[in-house]
C-alpha positions in Angstrom: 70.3 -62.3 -204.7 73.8 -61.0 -205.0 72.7 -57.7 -203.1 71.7 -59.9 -199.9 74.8 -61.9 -199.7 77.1 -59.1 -200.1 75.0 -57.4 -197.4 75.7 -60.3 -195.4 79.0 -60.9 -195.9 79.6 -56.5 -195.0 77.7 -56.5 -191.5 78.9 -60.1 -190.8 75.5 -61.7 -190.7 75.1 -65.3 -191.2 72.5 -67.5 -193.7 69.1 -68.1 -192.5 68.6 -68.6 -189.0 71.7 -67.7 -187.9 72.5 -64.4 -185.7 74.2 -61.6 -186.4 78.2 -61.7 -185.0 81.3 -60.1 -185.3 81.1 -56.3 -185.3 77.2 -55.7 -184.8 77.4 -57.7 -181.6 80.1 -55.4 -180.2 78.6 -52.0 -181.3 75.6 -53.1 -179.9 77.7 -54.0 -176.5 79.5 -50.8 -176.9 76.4 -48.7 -177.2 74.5 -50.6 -174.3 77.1 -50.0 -171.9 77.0 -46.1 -172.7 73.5 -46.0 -172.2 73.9 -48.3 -168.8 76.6 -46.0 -167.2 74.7 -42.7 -168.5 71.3 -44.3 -166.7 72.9 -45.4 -163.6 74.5 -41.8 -162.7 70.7 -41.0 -162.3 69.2 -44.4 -160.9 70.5 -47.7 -159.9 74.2 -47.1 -159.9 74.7 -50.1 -157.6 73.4 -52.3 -160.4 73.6 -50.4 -163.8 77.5 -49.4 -163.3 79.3 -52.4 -163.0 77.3 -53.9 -165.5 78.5 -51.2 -167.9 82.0 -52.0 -167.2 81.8 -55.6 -168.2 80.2 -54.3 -171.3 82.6 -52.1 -172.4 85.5 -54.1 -171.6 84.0 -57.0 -173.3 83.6 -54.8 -176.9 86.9 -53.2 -176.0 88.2 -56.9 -176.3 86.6 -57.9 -179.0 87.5 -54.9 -181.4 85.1 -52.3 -181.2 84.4 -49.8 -183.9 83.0 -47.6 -181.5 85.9 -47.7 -179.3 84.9 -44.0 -178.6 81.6 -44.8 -177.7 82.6 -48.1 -174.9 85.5 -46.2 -173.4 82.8 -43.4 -172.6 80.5 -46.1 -171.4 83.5 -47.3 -169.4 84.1 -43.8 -167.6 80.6 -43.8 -166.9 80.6 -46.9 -165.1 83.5 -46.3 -163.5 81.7 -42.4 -162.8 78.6 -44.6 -161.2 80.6 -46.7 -158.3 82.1 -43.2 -157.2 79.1 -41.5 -156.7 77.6 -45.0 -154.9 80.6 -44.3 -152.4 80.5 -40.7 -152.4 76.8 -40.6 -151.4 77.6 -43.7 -148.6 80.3 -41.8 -147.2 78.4 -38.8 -147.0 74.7 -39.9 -146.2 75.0 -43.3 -144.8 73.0 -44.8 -147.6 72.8 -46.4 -151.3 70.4 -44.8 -153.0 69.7 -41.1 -153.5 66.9 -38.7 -155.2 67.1 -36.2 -157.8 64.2 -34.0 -156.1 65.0 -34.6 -152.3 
């Protein structure tokens, strides 16, 4: 029994029922807006970069440990709204293909 609860206490899980918090809610915050902001340079930048903003800023906030890994996902997002303006200056529209 000793094994689970110092488990617990490490990863900052609480007893039964409860949800994880504390640091595996903001890895998990700092990992989604990475994958957001990589995805939306691609596909959906109008949606998917802003989004991984507020997600990095919000683990940025809350104390990270992969600081790293949100301030990429920030650059990305911030990467996504400057192609969405790039490409409406230039073509006129919001969305774009890879293949033509």
């Amino acid at each position: 029994m000793r094994l689970t609860e110092s488990r617990r206490r490490e990863t900052g899980e609480q007893g039964t029922g409860g949800r994880p918090t504390g640091r595996r809610d903001t890895e998990g915050m700092a990992v989604a807006s990475f994958v957001f902001g990589l995805v939306g340079l691609l596909v959906l930048n109008f949606f998917l970069g802003p989004i991984a903003i507020v997600l990095a800023v919000m683990a940025l906030r809350r104390g990270t440990p992969r600081r790293f890994r949100a301030l990429l996902g920030l650059w990305l997002g911030i990467a996504d709204i400057v192609v969405l303006c790039v490409l409406m200056a230039v073509n006129g529209t919001t969305s774009w293909g890879m293949f033509g």
